[in-house]
mmCIF file of the N, C-alpha and C atoms, coordinates in Angstrom:
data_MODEL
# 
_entry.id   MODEL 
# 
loop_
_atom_site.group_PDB 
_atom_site.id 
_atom_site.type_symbol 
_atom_site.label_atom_id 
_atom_site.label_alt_id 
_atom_site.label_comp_id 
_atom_site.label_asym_id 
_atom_site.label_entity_id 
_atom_site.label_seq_id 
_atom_site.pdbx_PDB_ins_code 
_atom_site.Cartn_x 
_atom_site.Cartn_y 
_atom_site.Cartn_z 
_atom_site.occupancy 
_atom_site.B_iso_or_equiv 
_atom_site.pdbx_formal_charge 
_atom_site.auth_seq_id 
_atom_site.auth_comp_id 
_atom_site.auth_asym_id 
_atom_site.auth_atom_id 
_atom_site.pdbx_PDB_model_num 
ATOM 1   N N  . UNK A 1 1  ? -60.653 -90.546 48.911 1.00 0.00 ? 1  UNK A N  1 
ATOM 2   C CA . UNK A 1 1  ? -59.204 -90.489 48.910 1.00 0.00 ? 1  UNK A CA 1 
ATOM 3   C C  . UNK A 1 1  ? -58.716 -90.881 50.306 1.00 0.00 ? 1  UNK A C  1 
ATOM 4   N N  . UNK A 1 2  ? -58.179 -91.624 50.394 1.00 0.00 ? 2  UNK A N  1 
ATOM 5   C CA . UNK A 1 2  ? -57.349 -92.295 52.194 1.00 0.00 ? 2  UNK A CA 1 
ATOM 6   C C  . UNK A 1 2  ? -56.041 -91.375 51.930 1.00 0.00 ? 2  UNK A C  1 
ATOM 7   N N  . UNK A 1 3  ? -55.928 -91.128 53.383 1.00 0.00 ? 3  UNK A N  1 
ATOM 8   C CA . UNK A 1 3  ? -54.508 -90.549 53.364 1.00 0.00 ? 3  UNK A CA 1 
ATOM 9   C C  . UNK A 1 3  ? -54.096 -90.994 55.126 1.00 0.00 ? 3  UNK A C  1 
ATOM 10  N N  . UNK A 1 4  ? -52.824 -91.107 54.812 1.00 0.00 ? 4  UNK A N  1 
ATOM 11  C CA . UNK A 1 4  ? -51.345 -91.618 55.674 1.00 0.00 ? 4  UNK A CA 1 
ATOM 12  C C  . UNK A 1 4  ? -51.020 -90.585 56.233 1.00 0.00 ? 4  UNK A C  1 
ATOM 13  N N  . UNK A 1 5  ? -51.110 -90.829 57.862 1.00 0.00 ? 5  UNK A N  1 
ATOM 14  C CA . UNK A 1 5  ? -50.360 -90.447 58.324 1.00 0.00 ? 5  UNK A CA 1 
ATOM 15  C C  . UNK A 1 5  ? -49.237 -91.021 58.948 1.00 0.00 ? 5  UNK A C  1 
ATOM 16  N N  . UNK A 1 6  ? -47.790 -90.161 59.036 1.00 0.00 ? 6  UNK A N  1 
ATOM 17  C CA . UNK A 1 6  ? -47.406 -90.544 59.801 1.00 0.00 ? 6  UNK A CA 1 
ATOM 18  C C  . UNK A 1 6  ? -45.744 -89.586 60.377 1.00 0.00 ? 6  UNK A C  1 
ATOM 19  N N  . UNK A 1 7  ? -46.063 -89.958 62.059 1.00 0.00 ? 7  UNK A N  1 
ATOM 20  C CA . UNK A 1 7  ? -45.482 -89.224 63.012 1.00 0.00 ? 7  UNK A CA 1 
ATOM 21  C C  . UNK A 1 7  ? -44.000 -89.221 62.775 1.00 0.00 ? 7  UNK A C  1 
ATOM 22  N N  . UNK A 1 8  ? -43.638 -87.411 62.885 1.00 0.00 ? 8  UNK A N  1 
ATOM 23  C CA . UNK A 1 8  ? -42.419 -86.876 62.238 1.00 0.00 ? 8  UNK A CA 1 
ATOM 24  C C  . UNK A 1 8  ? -41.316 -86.870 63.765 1.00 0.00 ? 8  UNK A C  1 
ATOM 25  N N  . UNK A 1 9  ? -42.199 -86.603 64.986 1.00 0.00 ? 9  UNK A N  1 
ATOM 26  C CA . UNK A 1 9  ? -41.866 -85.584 65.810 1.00 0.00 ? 9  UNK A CA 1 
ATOM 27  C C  . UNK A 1 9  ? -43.029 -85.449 66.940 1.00 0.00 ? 9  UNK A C  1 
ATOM 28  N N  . UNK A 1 10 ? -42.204 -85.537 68.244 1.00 0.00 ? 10 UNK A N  1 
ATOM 29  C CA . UNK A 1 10 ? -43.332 -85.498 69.689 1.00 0.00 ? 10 UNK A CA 1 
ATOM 30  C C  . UNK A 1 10 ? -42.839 -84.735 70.438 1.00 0.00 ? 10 UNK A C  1 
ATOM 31  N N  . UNK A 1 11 ? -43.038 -83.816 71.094 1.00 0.00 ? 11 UNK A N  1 
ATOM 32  C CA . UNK A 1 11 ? -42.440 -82.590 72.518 1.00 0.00 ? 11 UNK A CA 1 
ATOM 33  C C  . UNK A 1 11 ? -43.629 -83.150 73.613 1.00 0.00 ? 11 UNK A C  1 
ATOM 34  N N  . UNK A 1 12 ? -42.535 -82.770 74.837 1.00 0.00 ? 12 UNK A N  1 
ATOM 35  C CA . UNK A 1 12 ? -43.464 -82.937 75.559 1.00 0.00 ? 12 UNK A CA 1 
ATOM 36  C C  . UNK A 1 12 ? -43.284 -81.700 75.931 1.00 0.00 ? 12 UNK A C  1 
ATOM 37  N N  . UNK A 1 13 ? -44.384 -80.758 76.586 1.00 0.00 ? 13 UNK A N  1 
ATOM 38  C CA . UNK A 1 13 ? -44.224 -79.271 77.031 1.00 0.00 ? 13 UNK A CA 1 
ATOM 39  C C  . UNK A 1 13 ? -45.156 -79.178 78.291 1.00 0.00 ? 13 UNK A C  1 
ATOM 40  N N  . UNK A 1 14 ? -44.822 -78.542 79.254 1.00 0.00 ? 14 UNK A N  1 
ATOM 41  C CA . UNK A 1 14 ? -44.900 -78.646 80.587 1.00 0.00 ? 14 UNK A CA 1 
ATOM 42  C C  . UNK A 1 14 ? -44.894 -76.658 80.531 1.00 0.00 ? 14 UNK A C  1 
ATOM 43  N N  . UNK A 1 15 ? -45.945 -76.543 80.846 1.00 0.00 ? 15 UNK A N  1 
ATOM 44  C CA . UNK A 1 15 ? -46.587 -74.838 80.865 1.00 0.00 ? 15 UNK A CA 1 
ATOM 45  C C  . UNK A 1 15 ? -46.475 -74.319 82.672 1.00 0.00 ? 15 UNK A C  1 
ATOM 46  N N  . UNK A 1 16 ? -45.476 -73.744 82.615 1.00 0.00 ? 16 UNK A N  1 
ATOM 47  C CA . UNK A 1 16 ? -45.178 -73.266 84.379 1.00 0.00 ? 16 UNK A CA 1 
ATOM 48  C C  . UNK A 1 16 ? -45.758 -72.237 84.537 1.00 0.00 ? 16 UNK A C  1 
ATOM 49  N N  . UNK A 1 17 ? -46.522 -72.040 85.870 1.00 0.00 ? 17 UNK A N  1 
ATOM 50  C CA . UNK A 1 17 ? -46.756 -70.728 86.651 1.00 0.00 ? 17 UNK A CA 1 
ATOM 51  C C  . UNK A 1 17 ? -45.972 -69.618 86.497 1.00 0.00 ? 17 UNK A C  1 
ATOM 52  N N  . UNK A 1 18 ? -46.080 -68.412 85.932 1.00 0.00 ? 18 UNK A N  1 
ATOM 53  C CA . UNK A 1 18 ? -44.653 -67.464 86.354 1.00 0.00 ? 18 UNK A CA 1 
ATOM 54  C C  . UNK A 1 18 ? -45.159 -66.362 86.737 1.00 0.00 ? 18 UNK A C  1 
ATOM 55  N N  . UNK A 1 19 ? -46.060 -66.152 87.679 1.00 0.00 ? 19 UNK A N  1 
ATOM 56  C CA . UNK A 1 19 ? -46.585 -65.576 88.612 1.00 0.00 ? 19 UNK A CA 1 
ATOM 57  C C  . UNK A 1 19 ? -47.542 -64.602 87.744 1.00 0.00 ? 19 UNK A C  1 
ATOM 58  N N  . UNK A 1 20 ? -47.862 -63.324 88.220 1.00 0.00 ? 20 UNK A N  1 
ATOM 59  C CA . UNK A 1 20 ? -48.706 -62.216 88.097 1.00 0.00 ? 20 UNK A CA 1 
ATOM 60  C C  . UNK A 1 20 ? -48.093 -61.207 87.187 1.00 0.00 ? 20 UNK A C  1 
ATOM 61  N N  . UNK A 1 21 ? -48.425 -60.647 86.367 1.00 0.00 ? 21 UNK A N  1 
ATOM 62  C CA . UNK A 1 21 ? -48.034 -59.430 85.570 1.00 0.00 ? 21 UNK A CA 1 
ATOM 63  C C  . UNK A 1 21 ? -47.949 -58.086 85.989 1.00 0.00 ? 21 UNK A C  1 
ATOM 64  N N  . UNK A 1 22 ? -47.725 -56.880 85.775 1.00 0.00 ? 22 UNK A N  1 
ATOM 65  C CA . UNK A 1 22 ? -48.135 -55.729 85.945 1.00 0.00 ? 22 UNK A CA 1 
ATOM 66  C C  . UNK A 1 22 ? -49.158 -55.318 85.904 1.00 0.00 ? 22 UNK A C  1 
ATOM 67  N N  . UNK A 1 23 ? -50.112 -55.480 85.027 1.00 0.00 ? 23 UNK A N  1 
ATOM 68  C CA . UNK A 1 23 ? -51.314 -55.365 84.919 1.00 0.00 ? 23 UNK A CA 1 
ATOM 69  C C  . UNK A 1 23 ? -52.454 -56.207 85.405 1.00 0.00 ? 23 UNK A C  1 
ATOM 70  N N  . UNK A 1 24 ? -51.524 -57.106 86.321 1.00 0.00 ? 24 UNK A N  1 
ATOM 71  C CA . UNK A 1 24 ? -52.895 -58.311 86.790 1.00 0.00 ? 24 UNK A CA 1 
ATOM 72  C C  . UNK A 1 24 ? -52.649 -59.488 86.060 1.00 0.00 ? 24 UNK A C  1 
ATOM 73  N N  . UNK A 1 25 ? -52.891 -59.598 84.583 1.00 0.00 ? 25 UNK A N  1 
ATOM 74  C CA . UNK A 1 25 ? -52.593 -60.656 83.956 1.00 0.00 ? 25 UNK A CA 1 
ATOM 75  C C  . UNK A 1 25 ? -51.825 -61.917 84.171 1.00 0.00 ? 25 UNK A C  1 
ATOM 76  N N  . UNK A 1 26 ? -52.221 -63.287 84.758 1.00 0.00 ? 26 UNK A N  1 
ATOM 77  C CA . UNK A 1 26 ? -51.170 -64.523 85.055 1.00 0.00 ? 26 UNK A CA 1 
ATOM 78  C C  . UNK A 1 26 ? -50.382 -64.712 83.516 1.00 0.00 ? 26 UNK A C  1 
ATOM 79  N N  . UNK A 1 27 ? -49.179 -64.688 84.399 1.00 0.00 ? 27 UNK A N  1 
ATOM 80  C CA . UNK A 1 27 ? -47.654 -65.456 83.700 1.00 0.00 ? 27 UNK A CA 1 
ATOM 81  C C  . UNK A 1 27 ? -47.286 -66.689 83.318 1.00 0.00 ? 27 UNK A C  1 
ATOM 82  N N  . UNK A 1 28 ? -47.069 -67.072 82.213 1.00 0.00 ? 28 UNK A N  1 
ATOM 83  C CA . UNK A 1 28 ? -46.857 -68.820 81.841 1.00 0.00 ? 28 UNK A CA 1 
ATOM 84  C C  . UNK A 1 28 ? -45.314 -68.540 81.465 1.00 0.00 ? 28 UNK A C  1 
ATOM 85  N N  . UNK A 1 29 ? -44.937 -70.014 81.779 1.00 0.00 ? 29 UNK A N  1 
ATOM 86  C CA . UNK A 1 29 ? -43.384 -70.097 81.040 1.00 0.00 ? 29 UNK A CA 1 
ATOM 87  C C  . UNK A 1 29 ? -43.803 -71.662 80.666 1.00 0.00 ? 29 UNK A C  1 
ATOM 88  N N  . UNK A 1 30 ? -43.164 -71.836 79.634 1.00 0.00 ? 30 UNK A N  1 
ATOM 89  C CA . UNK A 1 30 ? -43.619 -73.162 78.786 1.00 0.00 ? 30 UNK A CA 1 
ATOM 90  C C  . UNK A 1 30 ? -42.216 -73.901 78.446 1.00 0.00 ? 30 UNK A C  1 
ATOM 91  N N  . UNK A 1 31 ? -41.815 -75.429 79.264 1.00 0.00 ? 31 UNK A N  1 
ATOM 92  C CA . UNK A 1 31 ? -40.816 -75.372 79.472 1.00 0.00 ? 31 UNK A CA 1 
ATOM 93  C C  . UNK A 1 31 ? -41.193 -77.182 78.378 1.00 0.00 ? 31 UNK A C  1 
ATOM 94  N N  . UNK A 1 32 ? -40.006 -77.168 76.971 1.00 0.00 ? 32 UNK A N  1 
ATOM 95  C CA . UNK A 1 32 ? -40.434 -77.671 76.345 1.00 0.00 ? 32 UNK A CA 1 
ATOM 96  C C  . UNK A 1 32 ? -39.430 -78.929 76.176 1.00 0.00 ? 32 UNK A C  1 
ATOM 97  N N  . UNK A 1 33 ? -39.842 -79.835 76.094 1.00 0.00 ? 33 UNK A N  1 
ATOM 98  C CA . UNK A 1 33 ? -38.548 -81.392 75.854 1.00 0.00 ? 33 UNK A CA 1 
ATOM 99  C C  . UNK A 1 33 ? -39.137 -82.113 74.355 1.00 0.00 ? 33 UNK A C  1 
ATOM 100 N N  . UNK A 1 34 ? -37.681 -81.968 73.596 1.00 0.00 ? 34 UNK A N  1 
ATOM 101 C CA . UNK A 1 34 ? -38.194 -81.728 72.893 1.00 0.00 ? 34 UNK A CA 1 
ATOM 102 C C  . UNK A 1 34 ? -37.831 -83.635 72.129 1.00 0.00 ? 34 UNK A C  1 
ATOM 103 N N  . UNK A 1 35 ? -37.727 -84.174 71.261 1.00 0.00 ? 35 UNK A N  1 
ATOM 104 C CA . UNK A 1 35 ? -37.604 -85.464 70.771 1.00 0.00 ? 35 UNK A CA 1 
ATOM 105 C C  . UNK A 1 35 ? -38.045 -86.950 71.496 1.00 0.00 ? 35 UNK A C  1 
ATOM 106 N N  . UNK A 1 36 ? -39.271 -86.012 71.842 1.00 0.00 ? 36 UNK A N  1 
ATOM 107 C CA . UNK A 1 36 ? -40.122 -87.309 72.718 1.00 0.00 ? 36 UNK A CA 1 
ATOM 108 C C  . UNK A 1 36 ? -40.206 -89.049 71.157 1.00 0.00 ? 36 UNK A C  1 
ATOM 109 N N  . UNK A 1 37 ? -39.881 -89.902 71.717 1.00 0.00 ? 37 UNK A N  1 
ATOM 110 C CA . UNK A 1 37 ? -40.316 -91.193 70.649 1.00 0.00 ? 37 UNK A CA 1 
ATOM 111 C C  . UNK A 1 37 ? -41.561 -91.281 70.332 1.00 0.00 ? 37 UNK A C  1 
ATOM 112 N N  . UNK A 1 38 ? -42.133 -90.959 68.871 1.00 0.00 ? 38 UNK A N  1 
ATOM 113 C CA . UNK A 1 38 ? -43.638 -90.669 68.718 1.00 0.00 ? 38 UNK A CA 1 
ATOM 114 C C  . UNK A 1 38 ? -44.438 -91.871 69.151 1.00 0.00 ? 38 UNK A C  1 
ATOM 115 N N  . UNK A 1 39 ? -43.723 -93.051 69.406 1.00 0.00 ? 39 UNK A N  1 
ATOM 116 C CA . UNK A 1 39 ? -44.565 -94.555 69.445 1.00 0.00 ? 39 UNK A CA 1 
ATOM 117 C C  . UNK A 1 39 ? -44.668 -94.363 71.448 1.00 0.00 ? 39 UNK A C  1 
ATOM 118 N N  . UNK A 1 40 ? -44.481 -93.566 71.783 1.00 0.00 ? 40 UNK A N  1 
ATOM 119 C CA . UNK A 1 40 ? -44.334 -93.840 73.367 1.00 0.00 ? 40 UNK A CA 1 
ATOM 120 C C  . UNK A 1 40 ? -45.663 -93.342 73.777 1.00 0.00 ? 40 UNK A C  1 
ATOM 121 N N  . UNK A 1 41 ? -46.711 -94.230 74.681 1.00 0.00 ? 41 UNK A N  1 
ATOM 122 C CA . UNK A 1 41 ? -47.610 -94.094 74.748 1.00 0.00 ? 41 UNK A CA 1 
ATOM 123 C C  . UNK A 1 41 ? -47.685 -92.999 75.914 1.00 0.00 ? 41 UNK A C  1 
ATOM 124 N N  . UNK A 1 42 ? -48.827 -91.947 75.744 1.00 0.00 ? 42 UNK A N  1 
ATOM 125 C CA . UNK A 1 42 ? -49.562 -91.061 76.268 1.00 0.00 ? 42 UNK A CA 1 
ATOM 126 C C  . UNK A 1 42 ? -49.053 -91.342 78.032 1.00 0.00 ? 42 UNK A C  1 
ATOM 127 N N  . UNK A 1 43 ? -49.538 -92.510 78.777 1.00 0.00 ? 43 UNK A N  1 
ATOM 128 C CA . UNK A 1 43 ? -49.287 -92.586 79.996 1.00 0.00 ? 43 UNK A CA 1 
ATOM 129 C C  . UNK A 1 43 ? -48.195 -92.362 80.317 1.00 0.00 ? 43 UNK A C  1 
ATOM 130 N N  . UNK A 1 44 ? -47.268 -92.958 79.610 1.00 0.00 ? 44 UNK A N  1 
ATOM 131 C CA . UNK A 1 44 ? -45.770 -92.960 79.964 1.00 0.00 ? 44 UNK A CA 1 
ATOM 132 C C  . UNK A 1 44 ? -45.399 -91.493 79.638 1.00 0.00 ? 44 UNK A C  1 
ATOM 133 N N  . UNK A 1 45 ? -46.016 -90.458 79.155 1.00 0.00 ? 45 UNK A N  1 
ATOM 134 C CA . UNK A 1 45 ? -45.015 -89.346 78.231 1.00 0.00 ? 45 UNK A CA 1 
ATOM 135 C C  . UNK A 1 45 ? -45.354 -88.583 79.945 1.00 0.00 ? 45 UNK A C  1 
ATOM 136 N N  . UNK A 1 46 ? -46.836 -88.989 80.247 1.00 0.00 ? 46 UNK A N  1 
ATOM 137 C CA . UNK A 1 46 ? -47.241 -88.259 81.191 1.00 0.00 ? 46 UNK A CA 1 
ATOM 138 C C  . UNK A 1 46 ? -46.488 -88.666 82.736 1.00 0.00 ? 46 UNK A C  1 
ATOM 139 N N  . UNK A 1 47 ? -46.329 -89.835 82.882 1.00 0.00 ? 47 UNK A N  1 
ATOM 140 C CA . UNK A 1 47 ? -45.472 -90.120 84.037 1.00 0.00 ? 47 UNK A CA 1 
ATOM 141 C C  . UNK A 1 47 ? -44.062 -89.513 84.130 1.00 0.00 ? 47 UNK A C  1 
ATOM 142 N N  . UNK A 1 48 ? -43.399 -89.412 82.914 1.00 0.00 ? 48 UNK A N  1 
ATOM 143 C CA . UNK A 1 48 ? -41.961 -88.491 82.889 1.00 0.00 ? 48 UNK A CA 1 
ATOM 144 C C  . UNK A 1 48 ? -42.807 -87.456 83.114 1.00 0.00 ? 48 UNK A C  1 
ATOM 145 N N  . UNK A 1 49 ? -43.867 -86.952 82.720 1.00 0.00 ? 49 UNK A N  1 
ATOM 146 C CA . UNK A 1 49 ? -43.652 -85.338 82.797 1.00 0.00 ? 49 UNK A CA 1 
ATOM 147 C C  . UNK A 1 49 ? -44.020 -85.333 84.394 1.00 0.00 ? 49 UNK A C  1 
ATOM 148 N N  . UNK A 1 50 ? -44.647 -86.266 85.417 1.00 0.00 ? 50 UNK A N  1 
ATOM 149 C CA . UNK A 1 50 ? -44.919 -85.712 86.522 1.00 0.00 ? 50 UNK A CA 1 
ATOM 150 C C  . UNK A 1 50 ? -43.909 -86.093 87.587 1.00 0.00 ? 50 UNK A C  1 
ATOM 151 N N  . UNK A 1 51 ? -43.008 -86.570 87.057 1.00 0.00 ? 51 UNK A N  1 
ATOM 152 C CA . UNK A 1 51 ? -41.261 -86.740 87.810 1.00 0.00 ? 51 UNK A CA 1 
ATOM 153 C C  . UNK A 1 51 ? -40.196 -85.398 87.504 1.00 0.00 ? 51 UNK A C  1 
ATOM 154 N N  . UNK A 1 52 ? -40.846 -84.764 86.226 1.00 0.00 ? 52 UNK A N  1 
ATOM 155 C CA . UNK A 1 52 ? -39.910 -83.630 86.206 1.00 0.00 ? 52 UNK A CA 1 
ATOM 156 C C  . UNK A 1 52 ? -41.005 -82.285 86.522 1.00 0.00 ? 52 UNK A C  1 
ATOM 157 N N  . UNK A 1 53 ? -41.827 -82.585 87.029 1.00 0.00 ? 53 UNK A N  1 
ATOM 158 C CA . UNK A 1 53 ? -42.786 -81.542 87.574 1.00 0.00 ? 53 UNK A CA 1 
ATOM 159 C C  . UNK A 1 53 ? -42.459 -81.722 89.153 1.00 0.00 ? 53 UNK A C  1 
ATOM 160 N N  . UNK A 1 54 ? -42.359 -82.462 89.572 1.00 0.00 ? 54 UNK A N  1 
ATOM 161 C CA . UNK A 1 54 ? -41.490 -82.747 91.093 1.00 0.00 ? 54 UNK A CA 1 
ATOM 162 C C  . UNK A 1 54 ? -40.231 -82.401 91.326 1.00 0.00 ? 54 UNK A C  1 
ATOM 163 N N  . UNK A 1 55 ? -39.320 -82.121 90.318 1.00 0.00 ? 55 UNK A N  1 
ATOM 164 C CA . UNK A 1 55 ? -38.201 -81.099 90.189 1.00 0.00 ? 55 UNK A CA 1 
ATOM 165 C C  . UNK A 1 55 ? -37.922 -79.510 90.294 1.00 0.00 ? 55 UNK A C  1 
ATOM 166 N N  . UNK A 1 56 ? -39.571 -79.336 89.706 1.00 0.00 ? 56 UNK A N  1 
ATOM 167 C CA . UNK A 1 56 ? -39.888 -78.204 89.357 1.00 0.00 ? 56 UNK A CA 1 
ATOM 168 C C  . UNK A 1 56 ? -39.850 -77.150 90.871 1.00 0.00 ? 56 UNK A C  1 
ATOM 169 N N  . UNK A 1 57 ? -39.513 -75.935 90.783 1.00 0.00 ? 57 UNK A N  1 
ATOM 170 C CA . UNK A 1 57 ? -40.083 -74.620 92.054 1.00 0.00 ? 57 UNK A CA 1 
ATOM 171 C C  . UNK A 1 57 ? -41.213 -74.155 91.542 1.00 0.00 ? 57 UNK A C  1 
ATOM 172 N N  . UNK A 1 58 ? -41.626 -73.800 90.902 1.00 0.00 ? 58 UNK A N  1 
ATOM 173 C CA . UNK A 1 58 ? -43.009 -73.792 90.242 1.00 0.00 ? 58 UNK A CA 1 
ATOM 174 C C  . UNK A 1 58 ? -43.793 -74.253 89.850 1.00 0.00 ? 58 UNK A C  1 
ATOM 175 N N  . UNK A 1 59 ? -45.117 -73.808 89.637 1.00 0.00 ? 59 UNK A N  1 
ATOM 176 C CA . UNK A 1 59 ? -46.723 -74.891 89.682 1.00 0.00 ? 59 UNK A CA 1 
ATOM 177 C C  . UNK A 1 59 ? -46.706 -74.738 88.640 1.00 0.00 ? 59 UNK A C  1 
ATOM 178 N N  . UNK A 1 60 ? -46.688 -76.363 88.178 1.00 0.00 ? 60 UNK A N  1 
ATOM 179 C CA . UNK A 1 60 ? -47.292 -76.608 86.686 1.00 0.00 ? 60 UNK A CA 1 
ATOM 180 C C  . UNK A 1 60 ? -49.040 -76.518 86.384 1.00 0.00 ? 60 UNK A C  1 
ATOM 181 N N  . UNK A 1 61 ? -49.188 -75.862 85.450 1.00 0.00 ? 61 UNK A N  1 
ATOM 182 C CA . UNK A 1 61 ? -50.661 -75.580 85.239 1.00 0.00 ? 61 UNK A CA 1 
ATOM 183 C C  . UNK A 1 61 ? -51.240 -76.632 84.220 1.00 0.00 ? 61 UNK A C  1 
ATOM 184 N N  . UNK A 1 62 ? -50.409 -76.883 83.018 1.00 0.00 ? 62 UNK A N  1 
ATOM 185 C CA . UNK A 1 62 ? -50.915 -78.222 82.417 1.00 0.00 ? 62 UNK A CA 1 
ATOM 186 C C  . UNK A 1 62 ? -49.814 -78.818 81.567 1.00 0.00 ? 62 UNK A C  1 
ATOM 187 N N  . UNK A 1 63 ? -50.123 -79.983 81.293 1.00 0.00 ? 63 UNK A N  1 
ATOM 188 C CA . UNK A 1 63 ? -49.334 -80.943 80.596 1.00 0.00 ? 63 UNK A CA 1 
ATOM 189 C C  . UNK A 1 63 ? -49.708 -81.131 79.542 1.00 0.00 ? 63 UNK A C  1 
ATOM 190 N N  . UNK A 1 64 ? -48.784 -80.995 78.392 1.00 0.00 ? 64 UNK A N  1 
ATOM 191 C CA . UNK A 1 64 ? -48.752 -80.758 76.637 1.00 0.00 ? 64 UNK A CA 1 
ATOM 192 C C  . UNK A 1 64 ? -47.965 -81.792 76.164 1.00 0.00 ? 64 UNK A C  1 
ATOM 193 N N  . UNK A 1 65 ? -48.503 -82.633 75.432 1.00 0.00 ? 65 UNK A N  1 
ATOM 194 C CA . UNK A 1 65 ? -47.982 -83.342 74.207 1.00 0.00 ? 65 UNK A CA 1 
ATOM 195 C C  . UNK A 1 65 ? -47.990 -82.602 72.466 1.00 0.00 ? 65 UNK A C  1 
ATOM 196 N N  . UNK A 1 66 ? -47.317 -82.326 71.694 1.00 0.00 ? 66 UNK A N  1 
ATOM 197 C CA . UNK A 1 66 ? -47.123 -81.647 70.438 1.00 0.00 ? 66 UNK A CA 1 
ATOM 198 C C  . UNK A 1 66 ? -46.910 -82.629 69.630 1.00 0.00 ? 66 UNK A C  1 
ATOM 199 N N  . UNK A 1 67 ? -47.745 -83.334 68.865 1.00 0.00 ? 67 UNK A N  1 
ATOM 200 C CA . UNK A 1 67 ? -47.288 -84.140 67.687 1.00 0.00 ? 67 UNK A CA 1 
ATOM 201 C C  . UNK A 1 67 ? -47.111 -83.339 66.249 1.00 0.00 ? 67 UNK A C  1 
ATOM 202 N N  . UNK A 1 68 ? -46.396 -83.837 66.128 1.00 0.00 ? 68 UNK A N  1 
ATOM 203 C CA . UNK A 1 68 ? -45.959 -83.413 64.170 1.00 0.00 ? 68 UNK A CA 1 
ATOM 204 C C  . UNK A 1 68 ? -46.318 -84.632 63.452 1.00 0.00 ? 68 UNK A C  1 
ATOM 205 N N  . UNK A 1 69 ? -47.397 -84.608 62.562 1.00 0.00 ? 69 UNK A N  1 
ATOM 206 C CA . UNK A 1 69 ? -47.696 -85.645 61.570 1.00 0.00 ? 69 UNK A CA 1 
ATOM 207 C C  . UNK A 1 69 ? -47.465 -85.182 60.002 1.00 0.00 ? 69 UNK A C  1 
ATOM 208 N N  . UNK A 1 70 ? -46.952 -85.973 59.655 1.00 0.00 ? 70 UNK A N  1 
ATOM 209 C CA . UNK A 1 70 ? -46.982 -85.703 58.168 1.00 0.00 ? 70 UNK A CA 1 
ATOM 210 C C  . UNK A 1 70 ? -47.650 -86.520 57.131 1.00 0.00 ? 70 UNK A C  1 
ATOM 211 N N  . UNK A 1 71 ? -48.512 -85.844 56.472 1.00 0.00 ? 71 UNK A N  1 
ATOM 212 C CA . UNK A 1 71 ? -49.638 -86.671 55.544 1.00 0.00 ? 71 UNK A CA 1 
ATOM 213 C C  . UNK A 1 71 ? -49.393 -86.768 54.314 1.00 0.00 ? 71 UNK A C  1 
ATOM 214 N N  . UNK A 1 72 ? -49.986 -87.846 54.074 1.00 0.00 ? 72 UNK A N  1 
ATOM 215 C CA . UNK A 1 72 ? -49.499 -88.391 52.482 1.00 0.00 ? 72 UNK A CA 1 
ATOM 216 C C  . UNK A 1 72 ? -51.100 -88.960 52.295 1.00 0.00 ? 72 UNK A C  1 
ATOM 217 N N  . UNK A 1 73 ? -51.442 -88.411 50.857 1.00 0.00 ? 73 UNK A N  1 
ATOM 218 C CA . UNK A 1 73 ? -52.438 -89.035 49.551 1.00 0.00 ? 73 UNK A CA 1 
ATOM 219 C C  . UNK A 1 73 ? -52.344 -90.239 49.092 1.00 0.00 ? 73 UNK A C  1 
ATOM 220 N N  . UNK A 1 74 ? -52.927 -91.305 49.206 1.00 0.00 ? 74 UNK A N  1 
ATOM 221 C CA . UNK A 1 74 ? -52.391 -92.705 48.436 1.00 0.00 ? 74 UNK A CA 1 
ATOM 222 C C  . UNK A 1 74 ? -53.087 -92.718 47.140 1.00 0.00 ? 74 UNK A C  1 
# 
């Protein structure tokens, strides 16, 4: 059986430092953009994200792409 995909939806999400917890535990804040163009290639999603990580007061820990695919049975 082949099946189709195809892309609904792209975020780009950018996971910030947000320091130390009470208990010790490190803090994330996950700062998310959301209607990335699903055809926009990987390098480029990543070059915006490291121009708005240079905006940022806080250390970005990693860089997230989120695709939404939707599949179809032929």
């Amino acid at each position: 059986m082949a099946v189709t995909a195809t892309f609904v939806t792209s975020d780009l999400i950018l996971v910030m430092d947000n320091g130390i917890g009470a208990s010790g535990q490190a803090l994330s804040q996950s700062r998310i953009y959301k209607n990335v163009k699903t055809d926009t290639a990987d390098e480029d999603v990543y070059a915006v994200a490291q121009a708005l990580i240079a905006l940022q007061s806080k250390t970005c820990n990693a860089v997230q792409r989120r695709n939404v695919v939707e599949m179809e049975s032929e």
